[in-house]
C-alpha positions as a printed Julia matrix, in Angstrom:
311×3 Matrix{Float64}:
   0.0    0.0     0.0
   1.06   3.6    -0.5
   1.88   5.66    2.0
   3.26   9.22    2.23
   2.52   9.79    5.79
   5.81  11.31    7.68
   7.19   8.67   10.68
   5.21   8.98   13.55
   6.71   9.76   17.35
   5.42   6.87   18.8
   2.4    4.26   18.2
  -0.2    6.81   19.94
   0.25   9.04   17.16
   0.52   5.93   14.36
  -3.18   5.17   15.78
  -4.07   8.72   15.95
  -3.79   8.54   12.02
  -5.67   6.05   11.47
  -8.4    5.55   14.43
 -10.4    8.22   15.89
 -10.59   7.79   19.73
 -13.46   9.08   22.48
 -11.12  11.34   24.3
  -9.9   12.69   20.81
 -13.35  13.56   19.68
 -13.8   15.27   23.11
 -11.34  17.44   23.26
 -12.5   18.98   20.32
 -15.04  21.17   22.45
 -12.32  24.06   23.07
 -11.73  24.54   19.22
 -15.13  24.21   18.2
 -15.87  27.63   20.43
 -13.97  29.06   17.11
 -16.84  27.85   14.53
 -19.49  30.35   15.34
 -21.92  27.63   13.54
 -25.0   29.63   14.12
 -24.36  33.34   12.86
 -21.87  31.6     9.68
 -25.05  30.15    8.11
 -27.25  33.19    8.41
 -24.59  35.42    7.02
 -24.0   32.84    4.37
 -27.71  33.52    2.85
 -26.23  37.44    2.04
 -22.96  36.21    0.57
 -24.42  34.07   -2.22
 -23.13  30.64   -1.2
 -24.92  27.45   -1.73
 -27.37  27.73    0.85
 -31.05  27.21    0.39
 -33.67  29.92    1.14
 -33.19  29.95    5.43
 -35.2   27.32    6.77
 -34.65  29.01    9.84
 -35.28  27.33   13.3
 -38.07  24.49   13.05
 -41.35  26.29   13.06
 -44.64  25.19   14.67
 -48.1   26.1    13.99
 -49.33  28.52   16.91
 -53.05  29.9    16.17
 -55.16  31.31   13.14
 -56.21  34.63   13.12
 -58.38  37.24   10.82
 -56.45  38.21    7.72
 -54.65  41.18    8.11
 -53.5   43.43    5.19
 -49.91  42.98    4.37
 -50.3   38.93    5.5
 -48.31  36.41    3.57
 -50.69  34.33    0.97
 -48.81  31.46    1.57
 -49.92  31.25    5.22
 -53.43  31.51    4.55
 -55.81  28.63    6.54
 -57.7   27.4     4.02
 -59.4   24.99    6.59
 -60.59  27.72    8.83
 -61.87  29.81    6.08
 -63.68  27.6     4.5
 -65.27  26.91    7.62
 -65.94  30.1     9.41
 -66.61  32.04    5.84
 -63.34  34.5     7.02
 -59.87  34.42    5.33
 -57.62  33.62    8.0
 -54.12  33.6     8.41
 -51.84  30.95    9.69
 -49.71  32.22   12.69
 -46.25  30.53   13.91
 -43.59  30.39   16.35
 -40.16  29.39   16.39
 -39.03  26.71   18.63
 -36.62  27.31   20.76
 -33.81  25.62   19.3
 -32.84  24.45   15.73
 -31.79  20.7    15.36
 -28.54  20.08   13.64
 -28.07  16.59   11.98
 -24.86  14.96   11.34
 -24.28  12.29    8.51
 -20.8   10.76    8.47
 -19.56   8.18    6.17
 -17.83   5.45    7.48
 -17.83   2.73    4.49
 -14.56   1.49    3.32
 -13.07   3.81    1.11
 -12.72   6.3     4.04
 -10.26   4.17    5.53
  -7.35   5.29    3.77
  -4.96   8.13    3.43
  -1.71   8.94    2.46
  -1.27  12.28    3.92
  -2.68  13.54    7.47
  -4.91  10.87    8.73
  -7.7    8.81    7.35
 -10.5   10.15    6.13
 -12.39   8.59    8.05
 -10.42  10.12   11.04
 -10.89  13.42    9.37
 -14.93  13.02    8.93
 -15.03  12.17   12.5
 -13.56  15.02   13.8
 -15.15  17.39   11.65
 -18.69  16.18   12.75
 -16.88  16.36   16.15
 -16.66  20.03   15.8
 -19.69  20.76   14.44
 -21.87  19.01   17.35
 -19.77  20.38   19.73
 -20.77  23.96   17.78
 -24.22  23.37   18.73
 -24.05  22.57   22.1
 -22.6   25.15   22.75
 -24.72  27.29   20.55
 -27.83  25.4    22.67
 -29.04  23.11   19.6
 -30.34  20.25   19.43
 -27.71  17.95   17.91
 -28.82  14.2    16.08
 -27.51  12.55   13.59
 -26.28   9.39   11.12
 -23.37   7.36   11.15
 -23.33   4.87    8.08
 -21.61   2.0     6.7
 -21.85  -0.73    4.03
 -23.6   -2.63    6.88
 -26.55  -0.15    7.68
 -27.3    3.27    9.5
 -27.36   4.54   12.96
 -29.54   7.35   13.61
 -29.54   9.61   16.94
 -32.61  11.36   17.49
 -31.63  15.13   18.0
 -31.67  15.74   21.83
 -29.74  18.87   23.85
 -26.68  18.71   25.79
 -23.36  17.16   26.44
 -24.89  14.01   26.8
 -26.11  13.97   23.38
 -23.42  15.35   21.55
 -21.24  12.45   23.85
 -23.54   9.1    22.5
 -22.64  10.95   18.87
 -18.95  10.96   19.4
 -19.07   7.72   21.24
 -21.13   6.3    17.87
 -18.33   7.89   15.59
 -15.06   6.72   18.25
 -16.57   2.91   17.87
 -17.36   2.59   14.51
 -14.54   4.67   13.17
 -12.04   1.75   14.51
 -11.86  -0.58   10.97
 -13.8   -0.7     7.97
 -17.24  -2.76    8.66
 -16.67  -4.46    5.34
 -14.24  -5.55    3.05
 -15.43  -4.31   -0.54
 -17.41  -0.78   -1.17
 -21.5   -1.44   -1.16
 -22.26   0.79   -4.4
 -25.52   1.45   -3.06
 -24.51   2.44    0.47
 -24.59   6.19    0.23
 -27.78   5.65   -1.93
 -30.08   4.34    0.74
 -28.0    6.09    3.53
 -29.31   9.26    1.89
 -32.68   7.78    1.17
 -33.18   7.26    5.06
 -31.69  10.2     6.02
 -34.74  11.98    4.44
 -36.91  10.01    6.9
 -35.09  10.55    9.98
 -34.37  14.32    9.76
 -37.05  16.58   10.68
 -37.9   20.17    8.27
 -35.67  23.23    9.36
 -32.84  21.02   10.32
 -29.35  22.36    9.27
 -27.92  19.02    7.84
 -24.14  18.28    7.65
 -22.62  15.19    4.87
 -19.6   14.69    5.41
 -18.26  11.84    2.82
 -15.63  11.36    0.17
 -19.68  10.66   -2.22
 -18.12   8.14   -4.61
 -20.55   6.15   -6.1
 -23.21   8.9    -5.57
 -26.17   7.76   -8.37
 -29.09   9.63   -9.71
 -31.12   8.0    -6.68
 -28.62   9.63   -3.76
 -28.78  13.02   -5.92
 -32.48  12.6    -5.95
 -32.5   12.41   -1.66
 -30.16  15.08   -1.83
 -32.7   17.53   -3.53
 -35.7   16.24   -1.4
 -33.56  16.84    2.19
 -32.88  20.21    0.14
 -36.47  21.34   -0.14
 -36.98  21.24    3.29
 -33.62  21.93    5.33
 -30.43  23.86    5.11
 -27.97  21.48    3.71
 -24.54  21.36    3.51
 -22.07  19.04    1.78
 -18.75  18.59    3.06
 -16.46  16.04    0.39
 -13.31  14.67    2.1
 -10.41  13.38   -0.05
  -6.91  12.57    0.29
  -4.25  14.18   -2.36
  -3.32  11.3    -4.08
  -7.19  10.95   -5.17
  -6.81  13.94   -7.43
  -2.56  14.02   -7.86
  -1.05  10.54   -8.98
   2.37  11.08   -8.34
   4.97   9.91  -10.75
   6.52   6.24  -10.98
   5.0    3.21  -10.04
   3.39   2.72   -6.72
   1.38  -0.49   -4.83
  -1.98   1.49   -2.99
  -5.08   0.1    -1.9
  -7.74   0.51    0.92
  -8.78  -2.24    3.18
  -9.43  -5.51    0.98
  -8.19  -4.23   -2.51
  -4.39  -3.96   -3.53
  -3.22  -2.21   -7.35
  -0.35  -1.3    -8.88
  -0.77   1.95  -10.37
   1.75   3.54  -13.15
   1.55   6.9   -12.44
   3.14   7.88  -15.66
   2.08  11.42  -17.63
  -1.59  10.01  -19.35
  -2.46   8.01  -16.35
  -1.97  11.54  -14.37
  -3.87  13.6   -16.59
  -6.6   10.68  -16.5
  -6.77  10.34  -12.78
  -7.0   14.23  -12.66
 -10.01  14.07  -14.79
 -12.1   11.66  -12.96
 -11.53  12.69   -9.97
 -12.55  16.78  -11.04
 -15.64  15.1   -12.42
 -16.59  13.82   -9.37
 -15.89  17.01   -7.47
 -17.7   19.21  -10.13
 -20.9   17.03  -10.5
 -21.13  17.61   -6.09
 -20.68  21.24   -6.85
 -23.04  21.75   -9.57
 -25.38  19.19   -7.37
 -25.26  21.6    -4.41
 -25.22  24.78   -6.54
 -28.78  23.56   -8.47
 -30.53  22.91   -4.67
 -29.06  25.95   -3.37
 -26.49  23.53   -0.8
 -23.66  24.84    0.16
 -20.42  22.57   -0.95
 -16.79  22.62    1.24
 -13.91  20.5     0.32
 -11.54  19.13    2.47
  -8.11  17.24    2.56
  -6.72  14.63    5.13
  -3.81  16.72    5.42
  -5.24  19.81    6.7
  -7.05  20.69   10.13
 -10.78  20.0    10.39
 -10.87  23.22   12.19
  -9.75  25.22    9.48
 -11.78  23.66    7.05
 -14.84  24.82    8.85
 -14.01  28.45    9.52
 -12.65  28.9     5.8
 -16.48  27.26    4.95
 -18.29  29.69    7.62
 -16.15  32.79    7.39
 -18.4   35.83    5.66
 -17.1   36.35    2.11
């Protein structure tokens, strides 16, 4: 197998690269105070990112009133008019906090790297930050951890305690690859469920390196879309976009090549993988998502505030 990574100090840090741990994840609270989650996403809507129209903190139906001039047509009650002979006029109020829902991808090709750590090391701590963002922000934090062997979800609670059973979810099942080939339908029907679990106004987070991303997963993409704030994070290591030169034995758990990383295999490998990127972008910029990119050799915390820093 390939790998670029620079000798480690000891075998703590040769597991930190490849295995995320509980008390890693944790200590992630003190940099997350850095990602001001909640105020990046509303200034995001003025700086023509990918976000959707603000969904706004989940919304719950309060009381209908008389119409009023200068009332919304959309929030008309047609129920109550038709019944009382009165146009009336849907009224609503926010709940108190906004649930933010985590999706990480934990099948097998995030098991490898050959700079930084794995991404599926990387993933982890990224969703790490982000839930610890909302606590401290006072969301409600759920989410999905996925695999080629099925889907965890975590109902979106408050707290320590439930950003802790996320992290504790993530630390477990981020140990080894669940399976030993890639599930091409995985992220499919990951996606597919995650439009059942997650409830309207959510702010939703996918982290994933979204290879084998069909038609169907684009499809659950647009639906979560429609009815959340949405935003795509894609996680890759360098070589997946820069073959180096010569030739080089890689693999991720269960597969091992031999690559010739001559000047058309480059140029090739270049190509595909820029496909792959631009069909996420143009998938977030058509539902109004907004689309970061990541590598496994820089910080997750810098990844996030150059994704929520005003531009």
């Amino acid at each position: 197998m390939l790998n670029l990574h620079r000798k480690p100090r000891d075998a703590e840090d040769q597991d930190a690269v490849i295995r995320p741990t509980l008390d890693d994840l944790i200590r992630l609270n003190q940099p997350a105070k850095s990602i001001e989650l909640a105020r990046s996403t509303a200034r995001a809507l003025q700086s023509g990112q990918y976000f959707s129209a603000f969904k706004g903190r989940g919304m719950e139906f309060d009381e209908s009133r008389p119409y009023a001039h200068g009332d919304d047509i959309r929030s008309l009650d047609w129920r109550v008019t038709a019944r009382t002979g009165k146009v009336h006029t849907k009224l609503f109020r926010e709940e108190r906090e906004r649930p933010v829902f985590l999706s990480v991808d934990l099948r097998v090709p995030m098991f490898f790297a050959t700079r930084g750590v794995f991404k599926s090391v990387l993933a982890s701590r990224v969703a790490a930050l982000i839930a610890w963002s909302a606590c401290h922000h006072g969301d409600r934090i759920g989410g999905q951890i996925f695999s080629e062997s099925g889907s965890t979800e975590y109902k979106p609670l408050e707290g320590h305690s439930a950003t802790l059973r996320i992290l504790k979810g993530l630390a477990e099942r981020a140990q080894a690859p669940e399976a030993q080939s890639l599930r091409q339908d995985a992220l499919d029907q990951a996606l597919n469920e995650l439009n059942r679990h997650i409830k309207p106004g959510s702010l939703a987070f996918i982290i994933s390196d979204f290879r084998n991303l069909s038609s169907v997963g684009a499809s659950s993409l647009g639906r979560l879309a429609r009815q959340s704030t949405v935003v795509l994070i894609m996680v890759s290591d360098p070589i997946e976009r820069d073959l180096p030169q010569g030739l080089h034995r890689y693999g991720a758990p269960g597969e091992d090549r031999m690559i010739l990383g001559d000047e058309k295999s480059r140029r090739l490998h270049l190509e595909k993988f820029e496909a792959r990127e631009d069909a996420i972008r143009k998938l977030a910029r058509g539902h109004r998502m907004r689309f970061v990119s990541g590598w496994t050799n820089e910080e997750p915390v810098i990844i996030l505030q150059r994704a929520f820093r005003s531009r």
